[in-house]
py3Dmol code that shows the C-alpha trace and the ligand (Angstrom):
import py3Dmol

protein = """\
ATOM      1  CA  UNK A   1     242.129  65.215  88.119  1.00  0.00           C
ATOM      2  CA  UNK A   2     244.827  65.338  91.084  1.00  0.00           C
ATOM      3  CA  UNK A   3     245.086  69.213  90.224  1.00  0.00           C
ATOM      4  CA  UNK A   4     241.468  69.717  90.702  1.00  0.00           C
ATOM      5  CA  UNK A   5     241.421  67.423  93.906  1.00  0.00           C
ATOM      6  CA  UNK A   6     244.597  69.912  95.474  1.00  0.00           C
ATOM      7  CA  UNK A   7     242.782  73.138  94.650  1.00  0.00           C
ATOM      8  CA  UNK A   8     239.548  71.277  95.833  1.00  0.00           C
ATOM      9  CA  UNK A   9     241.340  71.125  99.429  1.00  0.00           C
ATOM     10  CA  UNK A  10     242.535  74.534  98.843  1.00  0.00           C
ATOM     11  CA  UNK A  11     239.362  75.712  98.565  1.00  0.00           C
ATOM     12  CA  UNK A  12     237.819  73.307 101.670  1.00  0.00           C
ATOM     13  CA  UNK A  13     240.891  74.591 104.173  1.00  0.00           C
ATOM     14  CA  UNK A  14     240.190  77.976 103.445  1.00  0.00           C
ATOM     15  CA  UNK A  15     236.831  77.913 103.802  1.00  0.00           C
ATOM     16  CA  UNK A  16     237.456  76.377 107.571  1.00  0.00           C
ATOM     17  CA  UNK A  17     240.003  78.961 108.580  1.00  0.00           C
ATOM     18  CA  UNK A  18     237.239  81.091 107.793  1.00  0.00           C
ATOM     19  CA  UNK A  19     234.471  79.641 110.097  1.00  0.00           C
ATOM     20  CA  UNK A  20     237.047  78.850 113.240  1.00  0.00           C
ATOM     21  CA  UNK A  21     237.731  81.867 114.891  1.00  0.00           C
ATOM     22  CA  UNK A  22     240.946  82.865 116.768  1.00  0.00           C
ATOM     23  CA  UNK A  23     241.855  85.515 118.914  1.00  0.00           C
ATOM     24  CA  UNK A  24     245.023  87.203 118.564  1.00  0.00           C
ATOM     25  CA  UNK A  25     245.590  89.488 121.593  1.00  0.00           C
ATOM     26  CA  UNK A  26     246.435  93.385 121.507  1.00  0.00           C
ATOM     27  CA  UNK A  27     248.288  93.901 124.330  1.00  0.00           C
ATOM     28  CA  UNK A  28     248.511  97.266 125.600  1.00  0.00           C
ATOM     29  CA  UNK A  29     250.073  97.578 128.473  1.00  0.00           C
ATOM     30  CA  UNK A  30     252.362  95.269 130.645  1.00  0.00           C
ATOM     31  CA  UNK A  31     253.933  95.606 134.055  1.00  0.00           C
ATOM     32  CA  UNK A  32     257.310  95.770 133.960  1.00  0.00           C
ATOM     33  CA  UNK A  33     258.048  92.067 135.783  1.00  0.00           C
ATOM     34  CA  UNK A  34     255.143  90.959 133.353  1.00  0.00           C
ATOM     35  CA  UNK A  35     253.077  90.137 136.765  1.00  0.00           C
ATOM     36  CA  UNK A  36     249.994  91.490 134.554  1.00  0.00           C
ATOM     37  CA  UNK A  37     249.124  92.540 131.238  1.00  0.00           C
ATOM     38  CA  UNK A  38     246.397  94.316 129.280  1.00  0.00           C
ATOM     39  CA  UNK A  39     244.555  93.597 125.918  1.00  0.00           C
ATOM     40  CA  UNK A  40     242.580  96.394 123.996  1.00  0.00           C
ATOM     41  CA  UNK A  41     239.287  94.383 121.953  1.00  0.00           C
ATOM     42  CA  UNK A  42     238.170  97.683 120.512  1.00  0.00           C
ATOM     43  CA  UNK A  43     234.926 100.068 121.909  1.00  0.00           C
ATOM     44  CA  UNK A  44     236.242 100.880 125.495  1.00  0.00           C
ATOM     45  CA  UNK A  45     236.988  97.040 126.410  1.00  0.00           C
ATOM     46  CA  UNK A  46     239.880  95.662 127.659  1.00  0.00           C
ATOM     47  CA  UNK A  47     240.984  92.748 129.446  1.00  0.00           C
ATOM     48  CA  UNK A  48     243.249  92.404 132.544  1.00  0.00           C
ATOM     49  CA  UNK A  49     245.139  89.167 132.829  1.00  0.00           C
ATOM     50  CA  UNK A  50     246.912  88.968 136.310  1.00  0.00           C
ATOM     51  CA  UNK A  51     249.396  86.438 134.546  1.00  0.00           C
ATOM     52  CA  UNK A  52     250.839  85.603 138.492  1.00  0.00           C
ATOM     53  CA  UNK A  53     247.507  83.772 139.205  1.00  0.00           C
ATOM     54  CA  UNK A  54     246.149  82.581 135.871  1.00  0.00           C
ATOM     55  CA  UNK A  55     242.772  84.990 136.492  1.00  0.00           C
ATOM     56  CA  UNK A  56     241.362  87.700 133.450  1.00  0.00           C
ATOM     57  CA  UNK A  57     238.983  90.627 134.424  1.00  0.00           C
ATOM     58  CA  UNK A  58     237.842  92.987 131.765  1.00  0.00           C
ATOM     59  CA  UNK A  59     237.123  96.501 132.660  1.00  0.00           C
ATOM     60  CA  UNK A  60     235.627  98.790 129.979  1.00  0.00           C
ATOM     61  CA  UNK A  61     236.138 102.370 129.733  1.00  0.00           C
ATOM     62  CA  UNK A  62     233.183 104.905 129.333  1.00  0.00           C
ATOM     63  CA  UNK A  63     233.142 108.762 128.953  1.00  0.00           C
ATOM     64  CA  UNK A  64     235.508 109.995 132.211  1.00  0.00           C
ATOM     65  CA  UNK A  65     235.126 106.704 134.197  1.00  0.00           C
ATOM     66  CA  UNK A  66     235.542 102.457 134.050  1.00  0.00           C
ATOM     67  CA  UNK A  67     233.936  99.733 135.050  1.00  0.00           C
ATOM     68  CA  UNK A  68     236.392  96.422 136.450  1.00  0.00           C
ATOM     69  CA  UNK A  69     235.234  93.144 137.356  1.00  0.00           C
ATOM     70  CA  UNK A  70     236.052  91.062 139.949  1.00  0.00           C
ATOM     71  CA  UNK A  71     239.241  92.711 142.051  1.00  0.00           C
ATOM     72  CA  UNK A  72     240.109  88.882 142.004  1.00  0.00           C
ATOM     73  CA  UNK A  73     242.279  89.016 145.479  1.00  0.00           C
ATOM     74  CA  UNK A  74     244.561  91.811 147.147  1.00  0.00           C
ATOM     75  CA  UNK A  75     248.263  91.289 144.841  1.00  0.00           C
ATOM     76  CA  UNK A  76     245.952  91.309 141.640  1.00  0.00           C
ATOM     77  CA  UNK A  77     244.096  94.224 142.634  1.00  0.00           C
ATOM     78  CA  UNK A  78     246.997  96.468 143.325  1.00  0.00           C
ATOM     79  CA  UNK A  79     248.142  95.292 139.555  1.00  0.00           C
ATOM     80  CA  UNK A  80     244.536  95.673 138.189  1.00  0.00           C
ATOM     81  CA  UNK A  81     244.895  99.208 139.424  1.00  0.00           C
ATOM     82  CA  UNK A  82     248.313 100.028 137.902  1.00  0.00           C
ATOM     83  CA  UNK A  83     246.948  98.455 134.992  1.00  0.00           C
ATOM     84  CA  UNK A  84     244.208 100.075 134.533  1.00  0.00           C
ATOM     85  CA  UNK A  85     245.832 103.684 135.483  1.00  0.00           C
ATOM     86  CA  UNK A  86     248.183 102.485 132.799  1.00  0.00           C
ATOM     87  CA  UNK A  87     245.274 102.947 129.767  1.00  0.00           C
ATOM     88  CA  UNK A  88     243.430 105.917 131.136  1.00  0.00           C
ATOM     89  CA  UNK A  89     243.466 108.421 134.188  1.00  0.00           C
ATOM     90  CA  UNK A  90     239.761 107.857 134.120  1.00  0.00           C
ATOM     91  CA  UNK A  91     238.448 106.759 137.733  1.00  0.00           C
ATOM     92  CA  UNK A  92     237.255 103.334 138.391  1.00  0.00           C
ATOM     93  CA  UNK A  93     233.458 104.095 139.650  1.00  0.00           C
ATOM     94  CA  UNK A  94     231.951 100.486 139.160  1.00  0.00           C
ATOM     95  CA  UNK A  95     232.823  97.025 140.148  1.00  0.00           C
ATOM     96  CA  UNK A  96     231.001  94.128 139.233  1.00  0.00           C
ATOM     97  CA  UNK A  97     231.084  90.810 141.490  1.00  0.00           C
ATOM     98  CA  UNK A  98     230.772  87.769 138.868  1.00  0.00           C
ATOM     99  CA  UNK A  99     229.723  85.474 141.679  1.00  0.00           C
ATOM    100  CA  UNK A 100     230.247  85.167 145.708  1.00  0.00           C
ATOM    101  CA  UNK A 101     233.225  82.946 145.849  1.00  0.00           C
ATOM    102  CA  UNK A 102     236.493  84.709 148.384  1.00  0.00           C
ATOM    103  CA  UNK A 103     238.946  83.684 145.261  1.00  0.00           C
ATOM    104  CA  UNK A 104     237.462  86.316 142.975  1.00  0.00           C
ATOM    105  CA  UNK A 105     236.003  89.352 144.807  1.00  0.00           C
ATOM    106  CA  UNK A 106     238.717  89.951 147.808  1.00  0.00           C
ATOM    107  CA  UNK A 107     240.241  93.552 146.733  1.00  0.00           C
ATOM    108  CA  UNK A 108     237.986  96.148 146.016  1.00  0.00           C
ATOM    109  CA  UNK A 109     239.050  98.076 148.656  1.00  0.00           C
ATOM    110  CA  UNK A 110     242.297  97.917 146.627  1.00  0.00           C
ATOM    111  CA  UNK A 111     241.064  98.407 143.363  1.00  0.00           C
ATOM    112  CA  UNK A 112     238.827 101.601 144.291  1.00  0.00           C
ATOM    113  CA  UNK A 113     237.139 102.030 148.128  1.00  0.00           C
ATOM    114  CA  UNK A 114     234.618 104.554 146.612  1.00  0.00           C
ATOM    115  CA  UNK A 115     233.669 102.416 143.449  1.00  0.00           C
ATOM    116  CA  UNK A 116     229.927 101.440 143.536  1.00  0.00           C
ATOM    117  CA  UNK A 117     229.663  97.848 143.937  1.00  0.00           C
ATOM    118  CA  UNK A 118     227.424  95.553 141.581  1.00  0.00           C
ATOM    119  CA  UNK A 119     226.373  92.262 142.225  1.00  0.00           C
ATOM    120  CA  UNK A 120     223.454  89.991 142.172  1.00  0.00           C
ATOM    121  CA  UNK A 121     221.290  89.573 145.396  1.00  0.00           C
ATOM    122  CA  UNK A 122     222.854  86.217 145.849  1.00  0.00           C
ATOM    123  CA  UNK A 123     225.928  87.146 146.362  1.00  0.00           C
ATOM    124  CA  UNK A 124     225.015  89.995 148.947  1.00  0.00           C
ATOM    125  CA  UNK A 125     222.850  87.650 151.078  1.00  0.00           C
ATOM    126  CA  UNK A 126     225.683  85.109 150.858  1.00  0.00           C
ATOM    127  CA  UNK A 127     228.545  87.743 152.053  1.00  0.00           C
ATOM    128  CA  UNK A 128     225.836  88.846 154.503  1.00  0.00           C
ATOM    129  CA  UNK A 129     225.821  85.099 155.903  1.00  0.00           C
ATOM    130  CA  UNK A 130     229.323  84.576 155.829  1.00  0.00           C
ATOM    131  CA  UNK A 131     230.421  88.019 157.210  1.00  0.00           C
ATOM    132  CA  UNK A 132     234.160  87.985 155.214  1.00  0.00           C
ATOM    133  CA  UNK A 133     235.954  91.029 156.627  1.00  0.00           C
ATOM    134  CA  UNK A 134     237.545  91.180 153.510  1.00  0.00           C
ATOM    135  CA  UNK A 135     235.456  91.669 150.948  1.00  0.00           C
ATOM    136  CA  UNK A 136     233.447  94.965 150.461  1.00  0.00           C
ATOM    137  CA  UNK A 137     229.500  94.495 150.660  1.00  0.00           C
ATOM    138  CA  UNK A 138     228.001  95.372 146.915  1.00  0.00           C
ATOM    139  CA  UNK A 139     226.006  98.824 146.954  1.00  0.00           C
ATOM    140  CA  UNK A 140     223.884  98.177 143.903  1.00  0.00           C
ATOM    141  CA  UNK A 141     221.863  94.586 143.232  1.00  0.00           C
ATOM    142  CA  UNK A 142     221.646  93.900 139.478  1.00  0.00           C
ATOM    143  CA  UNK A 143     219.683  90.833 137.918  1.00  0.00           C
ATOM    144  CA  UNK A 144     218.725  89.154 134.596  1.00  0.00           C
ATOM    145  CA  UNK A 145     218.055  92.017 131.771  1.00  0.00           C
ATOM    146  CA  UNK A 146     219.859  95.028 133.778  1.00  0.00           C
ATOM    147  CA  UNK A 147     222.314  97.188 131.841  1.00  0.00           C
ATOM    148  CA  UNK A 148     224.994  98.769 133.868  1.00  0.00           C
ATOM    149  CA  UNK A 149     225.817 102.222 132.090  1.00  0.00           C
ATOM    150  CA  UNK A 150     229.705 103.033 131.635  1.00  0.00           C
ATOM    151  CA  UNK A 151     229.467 106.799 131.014  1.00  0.00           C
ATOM    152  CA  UNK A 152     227.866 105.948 127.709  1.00  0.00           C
ATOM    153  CA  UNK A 153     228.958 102.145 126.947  1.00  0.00           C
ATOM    154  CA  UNK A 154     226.899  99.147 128.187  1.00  0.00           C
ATOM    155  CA  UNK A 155     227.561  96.116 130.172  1.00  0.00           C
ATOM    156  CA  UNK A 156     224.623  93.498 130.179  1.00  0.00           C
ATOM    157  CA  UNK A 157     223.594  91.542 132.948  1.00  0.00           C
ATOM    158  CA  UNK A 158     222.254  88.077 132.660  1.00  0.00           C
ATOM    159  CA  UNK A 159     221.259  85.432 135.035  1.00  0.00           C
ATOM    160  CA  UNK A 160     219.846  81.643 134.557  1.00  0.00           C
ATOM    161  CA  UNK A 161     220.362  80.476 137.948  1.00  0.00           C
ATOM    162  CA  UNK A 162     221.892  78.221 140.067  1.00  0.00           C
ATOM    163  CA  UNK A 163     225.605  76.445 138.666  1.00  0.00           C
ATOM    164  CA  UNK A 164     228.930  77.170 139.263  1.00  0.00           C
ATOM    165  CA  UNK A 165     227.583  79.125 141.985  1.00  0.00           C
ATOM    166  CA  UNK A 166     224.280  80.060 143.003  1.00  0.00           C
ATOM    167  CA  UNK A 167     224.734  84.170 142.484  1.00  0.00           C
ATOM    168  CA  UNK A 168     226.414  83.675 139.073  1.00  0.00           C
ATOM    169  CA  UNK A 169     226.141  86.216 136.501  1.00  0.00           C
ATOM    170  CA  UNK A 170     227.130  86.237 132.942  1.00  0.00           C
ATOM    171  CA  UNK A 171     228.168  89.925 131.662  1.00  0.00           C
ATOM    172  CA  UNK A 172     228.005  90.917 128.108  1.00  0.00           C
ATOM    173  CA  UNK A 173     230.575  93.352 126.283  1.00  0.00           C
ATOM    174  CA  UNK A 174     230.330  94.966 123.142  1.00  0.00           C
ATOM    175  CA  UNK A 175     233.469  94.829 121.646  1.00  0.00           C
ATOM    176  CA  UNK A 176     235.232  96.019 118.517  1.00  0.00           C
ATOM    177  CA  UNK A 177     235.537  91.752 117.647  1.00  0.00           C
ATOM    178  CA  UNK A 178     231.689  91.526 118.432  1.00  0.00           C
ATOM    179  CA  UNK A 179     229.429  90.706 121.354  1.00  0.00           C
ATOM    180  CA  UNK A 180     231.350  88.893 124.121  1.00  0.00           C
ATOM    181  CA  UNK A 181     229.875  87.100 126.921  1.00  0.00           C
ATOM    182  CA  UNK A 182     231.850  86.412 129.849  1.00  0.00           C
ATOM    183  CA  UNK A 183     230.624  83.626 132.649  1.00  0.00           C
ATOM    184  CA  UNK A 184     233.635  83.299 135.426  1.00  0.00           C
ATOM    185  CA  UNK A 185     234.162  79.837 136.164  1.00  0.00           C
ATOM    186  CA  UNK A 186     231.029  78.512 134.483  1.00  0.00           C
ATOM    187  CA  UNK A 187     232.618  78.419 131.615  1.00  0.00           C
ATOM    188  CA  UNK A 188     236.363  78.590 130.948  1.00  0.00           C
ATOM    189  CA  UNK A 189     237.772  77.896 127.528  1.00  0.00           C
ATOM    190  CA  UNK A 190     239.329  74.964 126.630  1.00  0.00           C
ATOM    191  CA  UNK A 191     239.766  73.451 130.206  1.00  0.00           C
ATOM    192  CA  UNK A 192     237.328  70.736 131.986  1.00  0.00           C
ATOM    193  CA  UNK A 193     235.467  72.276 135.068  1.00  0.00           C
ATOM    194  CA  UNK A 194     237.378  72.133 138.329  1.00  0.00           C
ATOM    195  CA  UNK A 195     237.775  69.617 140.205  1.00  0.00           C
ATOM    196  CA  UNK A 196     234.996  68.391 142.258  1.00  0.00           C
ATOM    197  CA  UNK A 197     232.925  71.025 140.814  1.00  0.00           C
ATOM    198  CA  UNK A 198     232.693  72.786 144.413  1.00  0.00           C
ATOM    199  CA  UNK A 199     229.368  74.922 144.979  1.00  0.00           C
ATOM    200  CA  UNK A 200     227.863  73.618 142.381  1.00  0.00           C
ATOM    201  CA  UNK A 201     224.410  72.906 141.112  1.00  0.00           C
ATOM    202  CA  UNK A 202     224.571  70.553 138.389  1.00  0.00           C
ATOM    203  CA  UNK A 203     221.292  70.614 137.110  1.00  0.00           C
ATOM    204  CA  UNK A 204     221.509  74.894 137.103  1.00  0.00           C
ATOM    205  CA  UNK A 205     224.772  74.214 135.140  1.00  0.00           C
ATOM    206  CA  UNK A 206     223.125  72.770 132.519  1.00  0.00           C
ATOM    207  CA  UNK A 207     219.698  74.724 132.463  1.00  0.00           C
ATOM    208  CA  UNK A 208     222.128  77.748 132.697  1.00  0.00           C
ATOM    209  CA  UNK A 209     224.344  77.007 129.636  1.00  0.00           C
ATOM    210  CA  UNK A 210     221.161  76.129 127.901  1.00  0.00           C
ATOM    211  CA  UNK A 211     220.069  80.005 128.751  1.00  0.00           C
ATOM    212  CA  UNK A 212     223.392  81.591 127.846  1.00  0.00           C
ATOM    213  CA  UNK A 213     223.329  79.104 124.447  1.00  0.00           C
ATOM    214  CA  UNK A 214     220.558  81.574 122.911  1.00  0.00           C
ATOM    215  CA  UNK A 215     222.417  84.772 123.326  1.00  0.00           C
ATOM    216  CA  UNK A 216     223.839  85.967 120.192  1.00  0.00           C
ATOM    217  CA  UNK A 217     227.430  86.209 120.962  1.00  0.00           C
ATOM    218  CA  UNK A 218     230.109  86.028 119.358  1.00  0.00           C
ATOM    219  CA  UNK A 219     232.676  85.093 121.913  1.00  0.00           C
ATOM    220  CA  UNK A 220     232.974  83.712 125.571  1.00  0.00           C
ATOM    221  CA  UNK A 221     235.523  84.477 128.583  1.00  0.00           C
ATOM    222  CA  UNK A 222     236.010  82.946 131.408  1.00  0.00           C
ATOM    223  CA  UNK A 223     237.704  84.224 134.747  1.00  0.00           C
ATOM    224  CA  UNK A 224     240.856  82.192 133.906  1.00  0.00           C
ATOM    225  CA  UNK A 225     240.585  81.806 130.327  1.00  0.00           C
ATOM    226  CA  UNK A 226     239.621  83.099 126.724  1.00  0.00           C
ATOM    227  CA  UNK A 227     238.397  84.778 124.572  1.00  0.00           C
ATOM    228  CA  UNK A 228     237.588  81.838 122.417  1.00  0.00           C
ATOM    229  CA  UNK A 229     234.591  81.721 119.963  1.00  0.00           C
ATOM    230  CA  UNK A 230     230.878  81.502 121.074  1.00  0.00           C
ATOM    231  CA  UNK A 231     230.783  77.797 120.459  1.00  0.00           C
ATOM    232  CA  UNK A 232     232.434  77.189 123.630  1.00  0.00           C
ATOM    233  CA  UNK A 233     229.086  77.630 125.109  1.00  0.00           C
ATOM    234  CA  UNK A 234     228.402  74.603 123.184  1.00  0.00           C
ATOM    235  CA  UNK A 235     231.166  72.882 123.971  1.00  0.00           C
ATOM    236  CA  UNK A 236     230.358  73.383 127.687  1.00  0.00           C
ATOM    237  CA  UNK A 237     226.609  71.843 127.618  1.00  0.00           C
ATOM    238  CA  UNK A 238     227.657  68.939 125.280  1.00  0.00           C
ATOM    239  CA  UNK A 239     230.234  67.801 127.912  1.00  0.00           C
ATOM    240  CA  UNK A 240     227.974  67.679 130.856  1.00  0.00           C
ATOM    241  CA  UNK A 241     225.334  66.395 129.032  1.00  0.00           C
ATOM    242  CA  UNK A 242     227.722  63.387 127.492  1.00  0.00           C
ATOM    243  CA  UNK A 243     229.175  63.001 130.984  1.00  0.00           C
ATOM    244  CA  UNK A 244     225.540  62.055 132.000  1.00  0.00           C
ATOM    245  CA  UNK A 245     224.829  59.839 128.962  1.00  0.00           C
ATOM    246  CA  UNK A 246     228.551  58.360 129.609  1.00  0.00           C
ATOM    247  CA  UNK A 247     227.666  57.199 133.162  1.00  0.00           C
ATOM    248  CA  UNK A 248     224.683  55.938 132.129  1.00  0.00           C
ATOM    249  CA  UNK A 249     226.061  53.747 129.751  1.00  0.00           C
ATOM    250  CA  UNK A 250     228.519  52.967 132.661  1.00  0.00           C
ATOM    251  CA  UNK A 251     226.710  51.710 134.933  1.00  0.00           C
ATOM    252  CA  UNK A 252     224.805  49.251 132.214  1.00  0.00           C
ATOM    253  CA  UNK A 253     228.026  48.158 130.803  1.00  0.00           C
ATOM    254  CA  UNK A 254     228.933  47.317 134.813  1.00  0.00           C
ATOM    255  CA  UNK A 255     225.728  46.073 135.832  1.00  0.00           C
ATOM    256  CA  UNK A 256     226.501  42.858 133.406  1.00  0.00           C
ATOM    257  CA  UNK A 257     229.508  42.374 134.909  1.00  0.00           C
ATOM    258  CA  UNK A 258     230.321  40.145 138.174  1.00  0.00           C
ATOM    259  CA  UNK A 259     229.372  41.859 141.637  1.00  0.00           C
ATOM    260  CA  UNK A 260     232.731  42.499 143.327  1.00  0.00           C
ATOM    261  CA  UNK A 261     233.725  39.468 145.757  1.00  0.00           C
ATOM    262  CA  UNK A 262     233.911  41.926 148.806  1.00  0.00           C
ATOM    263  CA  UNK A 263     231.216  41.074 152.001  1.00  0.00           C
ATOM    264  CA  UNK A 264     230.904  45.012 153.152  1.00  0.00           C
ATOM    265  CA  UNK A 265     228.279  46.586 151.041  1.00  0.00           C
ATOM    266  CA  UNK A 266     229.262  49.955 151.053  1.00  0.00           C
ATOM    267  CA  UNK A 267     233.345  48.788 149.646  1.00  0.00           C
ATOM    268  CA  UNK A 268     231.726  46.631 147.292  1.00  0.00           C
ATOM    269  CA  UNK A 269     229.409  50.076 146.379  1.00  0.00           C
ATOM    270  CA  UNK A 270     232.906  52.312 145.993  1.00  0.00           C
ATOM    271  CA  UNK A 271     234.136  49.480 143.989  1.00  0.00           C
ATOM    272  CA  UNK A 272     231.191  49.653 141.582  1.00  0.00           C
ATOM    273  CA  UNK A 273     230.814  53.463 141.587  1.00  0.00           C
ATOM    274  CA  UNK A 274     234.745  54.068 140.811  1.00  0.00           C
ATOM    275  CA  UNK A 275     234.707  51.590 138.035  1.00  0.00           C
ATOM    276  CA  UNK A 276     231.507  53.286 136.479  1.00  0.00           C
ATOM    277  CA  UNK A 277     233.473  56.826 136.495  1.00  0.00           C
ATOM    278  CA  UNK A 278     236.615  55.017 134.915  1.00  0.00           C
ATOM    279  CA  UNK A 279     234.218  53.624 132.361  1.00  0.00           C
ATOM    280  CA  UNK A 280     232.786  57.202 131.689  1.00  0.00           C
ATOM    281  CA  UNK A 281     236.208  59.180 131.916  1.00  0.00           C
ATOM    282  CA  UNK A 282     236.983  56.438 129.257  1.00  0.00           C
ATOM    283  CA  UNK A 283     233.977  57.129 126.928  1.00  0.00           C
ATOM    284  CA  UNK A 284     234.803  61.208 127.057  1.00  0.00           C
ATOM    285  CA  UNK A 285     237.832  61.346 126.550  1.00  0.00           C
ATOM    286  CA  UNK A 286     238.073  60.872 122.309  1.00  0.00           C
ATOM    287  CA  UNK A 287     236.027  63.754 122.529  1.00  0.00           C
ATOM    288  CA  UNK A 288     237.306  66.004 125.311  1.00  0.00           C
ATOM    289  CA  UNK A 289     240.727  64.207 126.398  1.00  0.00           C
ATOM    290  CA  UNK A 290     242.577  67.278 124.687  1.00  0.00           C
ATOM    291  CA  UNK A 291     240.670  69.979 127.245  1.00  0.00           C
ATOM    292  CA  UNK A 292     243.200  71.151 129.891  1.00  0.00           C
ATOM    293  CA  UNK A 293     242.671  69.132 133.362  1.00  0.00           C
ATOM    294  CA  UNK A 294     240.625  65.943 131.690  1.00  0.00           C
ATOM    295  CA  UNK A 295     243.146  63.345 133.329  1.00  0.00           C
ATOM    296  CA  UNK A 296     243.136  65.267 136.598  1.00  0.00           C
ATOM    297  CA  UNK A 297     239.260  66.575 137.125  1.00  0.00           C
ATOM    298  CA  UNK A 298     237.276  64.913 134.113  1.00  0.00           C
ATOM    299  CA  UNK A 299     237.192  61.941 136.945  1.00  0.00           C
ATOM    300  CA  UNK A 300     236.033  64.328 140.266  1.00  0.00           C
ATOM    301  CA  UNK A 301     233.351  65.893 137.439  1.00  0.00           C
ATOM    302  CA  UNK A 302     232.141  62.630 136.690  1.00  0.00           C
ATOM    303  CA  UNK A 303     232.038  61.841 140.465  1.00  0.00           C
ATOM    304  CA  UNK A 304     229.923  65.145 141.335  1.00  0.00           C
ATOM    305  CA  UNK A 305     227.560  64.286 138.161  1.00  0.00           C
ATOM    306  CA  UNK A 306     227.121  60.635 139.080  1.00  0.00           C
ATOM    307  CA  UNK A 307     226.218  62.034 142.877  1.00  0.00           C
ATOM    308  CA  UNK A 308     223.926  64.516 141.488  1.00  0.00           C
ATOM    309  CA  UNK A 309     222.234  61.777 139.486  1.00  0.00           C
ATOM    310  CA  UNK A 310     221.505  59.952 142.440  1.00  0.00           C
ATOM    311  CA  UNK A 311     219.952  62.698 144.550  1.00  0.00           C
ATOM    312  CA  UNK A 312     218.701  64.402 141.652  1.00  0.00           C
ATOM    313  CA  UNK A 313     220.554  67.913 142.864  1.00  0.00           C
TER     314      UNK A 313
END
"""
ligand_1 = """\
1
ZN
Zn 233.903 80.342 141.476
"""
view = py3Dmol.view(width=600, height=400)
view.addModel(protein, "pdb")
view.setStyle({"model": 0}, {"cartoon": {"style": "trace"}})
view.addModel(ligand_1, "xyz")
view.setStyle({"model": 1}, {"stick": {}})
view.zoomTo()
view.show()
């Protein structure tokens, strides 16, 4: 009986190894003070991880030219470019902008001056408003269901609005590993969402995951993170939508307790609304208090979510 319960396990722990997937990385290429590195996942796709700044841009390789993303800032460009010069001697001729925020898209005049520049019309009308010197204007405007050719290979372009960032969009890959989707900074793998979640729309966040949850995909990437397996996308929606469910139980749990004994209203209100996101932080974290950041930003999430549920944006 004990035998059959051992090889029972056995057969159980296999069987999970199985399901959970884990990526081991091929690294390519590596500069020689190990300021960057590259990964090879298979079909023209590789990853560039600027390991000075904790950012990863892909860039995929077609017939005689490549496609990067994000130039990420001026250093990392000049190391995206050796990097990439140190896979093929193919030009760069596209860059994709993931989204319109300075600490991803300074650089492409670095990275390649004559590359064609991709975006979505957000992000041009927000560059347009904001004037950067810095950051080159994008030539070509790309939305949901585009395909960006890469002398023969295909990047897909997706968009479900408003979250991280207004002009977000989440790139697909086809990779020798499977389809991978990448979404900079609306979802990174394994780590809670920054801070106070600058920039963002928190009800886009959610709609948007909700989009990118019926794309069959196999795994996600970040702009700081990843690959890690598809259910990340998952992961992502569950925790904002048990942050919300977490303050809500919050603020009943409070509302039975005693008001504060402080005469200003609006103290007595910051009392009340830091004990609620205490409360919640405390009800996440069995389930998320191993994510990267929880101690530090799980609390300025649950701020930004409690502040959205009050204005409803
Ligand atoms: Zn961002």
């Amino acid at each position: 009986m004990k035998k059959f319960a051992l090889a029972l396990i056995a057969v159980v722990s296999i069987a999970a190894t199985a399901v959970a997937q884990e990526y081991v990385p091929n690294v390519v290429a590596q500069a020689p003070d190990k300021a960057w590195s590259v990964e090879g996942l298979g079909e023209g796709v590789y990853l560039f991880r600027w390991r000075l700044g904790f950012y990863v841009s892909p860039f995929v390789l077609g017939d005689g030219e490549v496609l990067a993303v994000d130039p990420i800032g001026r250093e990392a460009a000049k190391g995206y470019k050796d990097a990439i010069a140190a896979v093929t001697d193919a030009p760069v001729t596209k860059i994709v902008y993931s989204h319109d925020h300075r600490d991803h898209i300074v650089g492409a005049d670095v990275l390649a001056p004559n590359a064609e520049i991709y975006a979505h019309p957000g992000t041009l009308s927000s560059l347009e408003r904001r004037g950067d010197p810095d950051i080159l204007k994008p030539t070509k405007l790309v939305d949901d269901g585009d395909v960006i050719d890469v002398g023969g290979r295909e990047v897909g372009v997706h968009y479900f609005g408003p979250n991280h960032g207004a002009s977000n969009i989440a790139l697909t890959y086809t990779t020798a590993m499977g389809t991978m989707l990448q979404y900079v900074d609306t979802m990174e793998i394994g780590i809670v969402p920054y801070r106070t979640l600058p920039d963002t729309n928190v009800g886009g966040y959610i709609a948007s995951l909700e989009g990118a949850a019926k794309l069959d995909v196999q795994w996600v990437l970040g702009g700081h993170s990843g690959p890690g397996p598809a259910v990340w996308i998952t992961n992502y929606l569950n925790y904002f939508r048990d942050m919300e469910a977490a303050l809500r139980t919050a603020e009943a749990d409070l509302q039975k307790a005693p008001s504060p004994s402080v005469e200003d209203t609006i103290a007595r209100g910051e009392i009340r609304i830091d004990a609620i996101v205490a409360r919640a932080v405390d009800i996440l974290r069995p389930k998320y208090g191993t994510w990267r950041g929880f101690e530090a930003w799980a609390p300025l999430n649950a701020q930004t979510v409690r502040m959205y549920m009050i204005t409803g944006n």
